[in-house]
C-alpha positions in Angstrom: 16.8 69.0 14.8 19.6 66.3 15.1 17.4 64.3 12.3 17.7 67.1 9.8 21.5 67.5 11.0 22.3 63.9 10.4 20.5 64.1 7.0 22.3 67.3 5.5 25.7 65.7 7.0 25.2 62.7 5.0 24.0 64.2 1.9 27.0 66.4 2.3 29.0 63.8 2.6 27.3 62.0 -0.8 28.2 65.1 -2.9 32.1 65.4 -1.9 32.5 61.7 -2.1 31.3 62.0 -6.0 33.5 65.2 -5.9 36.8 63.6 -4.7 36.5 60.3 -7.4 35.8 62.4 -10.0 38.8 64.7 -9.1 41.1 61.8 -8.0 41.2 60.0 -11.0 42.2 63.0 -12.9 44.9 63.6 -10.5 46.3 60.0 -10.7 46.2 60.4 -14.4 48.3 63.5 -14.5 50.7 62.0 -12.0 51.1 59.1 -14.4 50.0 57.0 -11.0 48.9 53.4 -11.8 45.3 52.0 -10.5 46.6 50.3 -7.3 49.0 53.4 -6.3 45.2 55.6 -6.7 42.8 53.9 -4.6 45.4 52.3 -2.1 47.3 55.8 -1.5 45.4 58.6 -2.8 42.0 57.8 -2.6 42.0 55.8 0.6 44.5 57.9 2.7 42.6 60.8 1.6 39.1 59.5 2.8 40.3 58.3 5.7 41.1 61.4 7.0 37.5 62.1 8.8 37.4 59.3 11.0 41.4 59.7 11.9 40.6 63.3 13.0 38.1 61.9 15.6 40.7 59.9 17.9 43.6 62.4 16.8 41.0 65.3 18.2 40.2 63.6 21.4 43.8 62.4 22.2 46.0 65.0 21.4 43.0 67.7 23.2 43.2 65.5 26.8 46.8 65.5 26.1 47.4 69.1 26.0 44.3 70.0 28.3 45.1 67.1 30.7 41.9 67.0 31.8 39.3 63.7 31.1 41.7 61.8 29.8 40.2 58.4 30.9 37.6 59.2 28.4 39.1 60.7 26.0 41.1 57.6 25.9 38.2 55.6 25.7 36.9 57.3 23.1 40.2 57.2 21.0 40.8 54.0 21.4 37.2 53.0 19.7 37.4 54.9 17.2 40.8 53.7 16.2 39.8 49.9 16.3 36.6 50.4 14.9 37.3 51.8 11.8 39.4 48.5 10.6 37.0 46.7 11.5 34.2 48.6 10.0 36.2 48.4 7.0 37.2 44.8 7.0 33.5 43.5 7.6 30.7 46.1 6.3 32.4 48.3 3.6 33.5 44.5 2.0 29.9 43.6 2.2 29.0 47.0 0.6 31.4 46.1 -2.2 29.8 43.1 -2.7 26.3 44.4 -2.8 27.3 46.9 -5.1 28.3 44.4 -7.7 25.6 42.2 -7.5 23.3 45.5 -8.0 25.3 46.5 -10.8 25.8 43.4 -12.6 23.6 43.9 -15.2 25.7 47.2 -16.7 29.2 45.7 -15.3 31.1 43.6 -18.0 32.4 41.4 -15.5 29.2 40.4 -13.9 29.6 39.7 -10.1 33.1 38.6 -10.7 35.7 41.2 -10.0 38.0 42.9 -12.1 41.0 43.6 -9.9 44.7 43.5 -9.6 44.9 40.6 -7.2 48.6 41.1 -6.1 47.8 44.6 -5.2 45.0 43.6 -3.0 46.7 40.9 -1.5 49.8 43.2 -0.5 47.5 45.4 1.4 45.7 42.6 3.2 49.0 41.4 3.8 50.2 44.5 5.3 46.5 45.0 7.0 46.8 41.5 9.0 50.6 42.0 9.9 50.5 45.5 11.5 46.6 44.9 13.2 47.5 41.8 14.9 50.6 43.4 16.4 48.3 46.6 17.0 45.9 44.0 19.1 48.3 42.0 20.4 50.1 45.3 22.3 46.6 46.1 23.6 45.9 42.5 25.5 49.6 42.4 27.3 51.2 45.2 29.6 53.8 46.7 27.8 56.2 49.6 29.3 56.3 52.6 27.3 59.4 52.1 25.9 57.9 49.2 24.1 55.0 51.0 22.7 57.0 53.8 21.8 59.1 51.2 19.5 55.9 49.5 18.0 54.6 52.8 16.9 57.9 53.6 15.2 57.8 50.1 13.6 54.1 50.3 12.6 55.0 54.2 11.0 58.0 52.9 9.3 56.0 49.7 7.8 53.3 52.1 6.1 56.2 54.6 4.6 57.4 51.2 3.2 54.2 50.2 2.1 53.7 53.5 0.1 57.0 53.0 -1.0 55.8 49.7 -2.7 52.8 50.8 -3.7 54.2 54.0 -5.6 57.3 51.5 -7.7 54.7 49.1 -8.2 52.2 51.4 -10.1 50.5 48.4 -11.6 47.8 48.9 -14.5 47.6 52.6 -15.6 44.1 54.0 -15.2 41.2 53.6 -18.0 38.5 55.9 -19.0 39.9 59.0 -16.9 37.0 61.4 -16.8 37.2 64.2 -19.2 35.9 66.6 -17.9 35.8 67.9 -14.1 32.9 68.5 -12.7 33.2 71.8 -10.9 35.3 72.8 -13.7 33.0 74.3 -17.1 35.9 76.6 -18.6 36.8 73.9 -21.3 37.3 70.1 -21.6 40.9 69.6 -20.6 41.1 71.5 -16.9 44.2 72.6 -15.4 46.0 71.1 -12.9 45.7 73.1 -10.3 41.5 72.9 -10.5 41.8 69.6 -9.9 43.9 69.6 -7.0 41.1 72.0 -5.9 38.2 69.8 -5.8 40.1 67.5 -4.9 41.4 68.9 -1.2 37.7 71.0 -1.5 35.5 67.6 -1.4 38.2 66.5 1.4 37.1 69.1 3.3 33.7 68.9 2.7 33.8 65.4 4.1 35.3 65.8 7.0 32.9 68.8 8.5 30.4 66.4 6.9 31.2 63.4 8.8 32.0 65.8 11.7 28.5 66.8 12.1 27.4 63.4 11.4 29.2 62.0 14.5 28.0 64.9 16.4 24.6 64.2 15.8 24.7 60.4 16.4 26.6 61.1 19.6 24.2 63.1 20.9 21.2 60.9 19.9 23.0 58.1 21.5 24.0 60.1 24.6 20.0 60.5 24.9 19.8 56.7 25.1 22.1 56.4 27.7 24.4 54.6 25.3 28.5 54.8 26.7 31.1 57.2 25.3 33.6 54.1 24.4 30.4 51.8 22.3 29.7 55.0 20.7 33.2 55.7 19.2 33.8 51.6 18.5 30.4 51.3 16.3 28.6 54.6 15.6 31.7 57.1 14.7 32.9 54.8 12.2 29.9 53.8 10.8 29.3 57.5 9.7 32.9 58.2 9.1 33.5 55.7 6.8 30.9 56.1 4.5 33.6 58.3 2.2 34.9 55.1 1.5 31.9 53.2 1.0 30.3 55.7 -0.8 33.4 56.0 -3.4 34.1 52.5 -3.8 30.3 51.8 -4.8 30.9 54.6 -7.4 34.0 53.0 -8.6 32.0 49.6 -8.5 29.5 51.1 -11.4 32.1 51.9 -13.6 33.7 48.7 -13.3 36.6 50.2 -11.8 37.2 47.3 -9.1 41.1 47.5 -8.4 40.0 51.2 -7.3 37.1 50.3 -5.7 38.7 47.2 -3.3 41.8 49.1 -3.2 40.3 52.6 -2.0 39.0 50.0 1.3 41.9 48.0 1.5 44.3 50.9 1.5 42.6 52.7 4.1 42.7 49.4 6.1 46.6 49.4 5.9 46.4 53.2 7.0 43.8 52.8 9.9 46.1 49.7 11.4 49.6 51.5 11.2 48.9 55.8 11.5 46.3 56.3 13.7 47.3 53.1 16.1 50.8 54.7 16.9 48.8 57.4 18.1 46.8 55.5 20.4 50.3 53.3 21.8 51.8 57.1 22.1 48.9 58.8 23.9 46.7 56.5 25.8 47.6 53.4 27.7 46.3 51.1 25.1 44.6 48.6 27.2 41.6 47.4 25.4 38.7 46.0 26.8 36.4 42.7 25.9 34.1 44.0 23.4 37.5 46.0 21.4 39.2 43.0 21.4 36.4 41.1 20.1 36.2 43.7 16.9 39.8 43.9 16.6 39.7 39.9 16.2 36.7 40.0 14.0 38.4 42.2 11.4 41.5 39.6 11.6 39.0 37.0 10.9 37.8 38.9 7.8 40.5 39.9 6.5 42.4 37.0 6.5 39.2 35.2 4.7 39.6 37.5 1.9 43.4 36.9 2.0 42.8 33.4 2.0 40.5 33.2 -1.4 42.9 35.7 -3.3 45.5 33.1 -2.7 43.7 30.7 -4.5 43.5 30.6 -8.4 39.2 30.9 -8.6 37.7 33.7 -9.6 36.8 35.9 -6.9 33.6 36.4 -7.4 30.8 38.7 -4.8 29.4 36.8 -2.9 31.8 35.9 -0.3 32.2 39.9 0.3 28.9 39.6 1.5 29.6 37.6 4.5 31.1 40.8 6.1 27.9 41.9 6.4 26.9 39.2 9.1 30.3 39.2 10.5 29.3 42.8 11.5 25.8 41.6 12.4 27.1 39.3 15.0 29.2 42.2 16.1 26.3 44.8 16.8 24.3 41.7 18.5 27.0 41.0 21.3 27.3 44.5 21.3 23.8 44.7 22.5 23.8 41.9 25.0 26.6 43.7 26.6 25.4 46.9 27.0 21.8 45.7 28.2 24.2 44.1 30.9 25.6 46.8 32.1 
């Protein structure tokens, strides 16, 4: 039963991602919205909504309740560091497969097409706001303190979306005519867009919902812990909106979209749902969080590092997040068949 669960979750969660880039890019065309401002504010906020609900959920529900809140902190905590790193090492491997797969229908090969300066803003922002985010965790801090990070860190995204939205960048090419839950015409209103737009959004979300559900509980019969589930497993299935989009977006040749729907969400997961954590738990991480938090430092400031330079960025080096994650899962291993 949890098999055929986890299967009709993620097949759910295949259709609404094709939904949502098909609708997105008609949006951002409408809204006169520019590549970057698309995949680093539209499209990744709005897929990163699933795996944000998971620590907002847990926290805010042991808040109120006051009851478990050791675990629910636990859990919280996880899931908010492991979906930055998830991002930072395995969707940018993802990427990278995807354009080698594609290359022979892509015109730029396994090169990639993409607004540099808008990537490296976000990395920029990414490494900034997540190393203060992991710093807070390794020190003790008084509240007072944490309260005034997690202001800081909200205030640097509304400034970041402030950039992102005056920056605008290239304007969108070969915007999809025609929407695909729309048949009443070429050209479809507005409004319908907006529809299957928030519709595959939801559809996502109860998708990755039941997708976390099922893991946890196929985990739980493993006698896997609550805090290694939420680090690895819940944002390996809630992250697979982004994945899933960007390889999409990788097909078409639409790379700026495709880096920038990750990259944006990385900005997001280290600024929004990290002043929740500093606001409702007591932000301590442990050895194995730190480890991923540093990881996904290490990543992204590799990737920083090469669109600094004036080569070509080609696919290959996204690959290496792959076994960056690899080495992750493996010392995640050892230490639980320590325990």
């Amino acid at each position: 039963m949890t098999a055929l669960e986890l299967m009709i979750s993620l097949v759910a969660i295949l259709v609404a991602a094709s939904l949502f880039t098909n609708a997105v890019e008609i949006v951002g065309s409408r809204l006169n919205m520019g590549q970057g401002a698309v995949g680093s504010v539209l499209a990744a906020v709005g897929t990163a909504l699933p795996e944000t609900m998971i620590p907002i959920v847990a926290l805010i529900g042991a808040f109120v309740s006051g009851e478990d809140a050791a675990a629910s902190g636990e859990i919280g905590i996880g899931a908010i560091l492991g979906a930055p790193f998830l991002l930072a090492s395995l969707a940018m491997c993802v990427v990278g497969a995807s354009i080698v797969a594609f290359r022979g229908r892509r015109e730029n090969g396994v090169r990639l097409g993409i607004e540099r300066v808008t990537t490296r803003r976000d990395l920029g922002f990414f490494l900034v706001c997540f190393a203060l985010a992991a710093a807070a965790g390794l020190v003790t801090l008084p509240f007072y303190a944490k309260a005034a990070l997690a202001v800081l860190l909200i205030g640097a995204y509304a400034f970041y979306v402030q950039r992102v939205l005056r920056s605008g960048g290239a304007m969108l090419e070969e915007v999809p005519e025609r929407l695909t839950l729309w048949r009443l015409g070429s050209r479809p209103p507005a409004w319908a867009a907006v529809a299957q737009l928030f519709g595959s959004l939801v559809v996502m979300a109860l998708g990755a919902h039941f997708f976390v559900e099922g893991i946890e509980r196929a985990s739980h019969a493993l006698g896997i812990p609550a805090g290694l589930i939420a680090l690895v497993l819940a944002p390996l299935a809630t992250e697979l909106p982004e994945k899933f989009n960007s390889i999409l977006w990788v097909r078409e040749g639409k790379d700026t979209l495709a880096l920038g729907n990750i990259t944006g969400a990385m900005v997001f997961q280290s600024t929004i749902p990290v002043s929740i954590g500093l606001l409702l738990t007591e932000w301590e991480l442990g050895a194995l969080s730190a480890f991923s938090a540093a990881l996904a430092l290490v990543s992204g400031l590799m990737l920083y590092a090469l669109l600094r330079s004036k080569r070509p960025l080609r696919a290959w080096p996204l690959l290496g997040g792959g076994a960056v994650y690899a080495v992750f899962v493996v010392v995640a291993a050892v230490s639980v068949a320590l325990l």
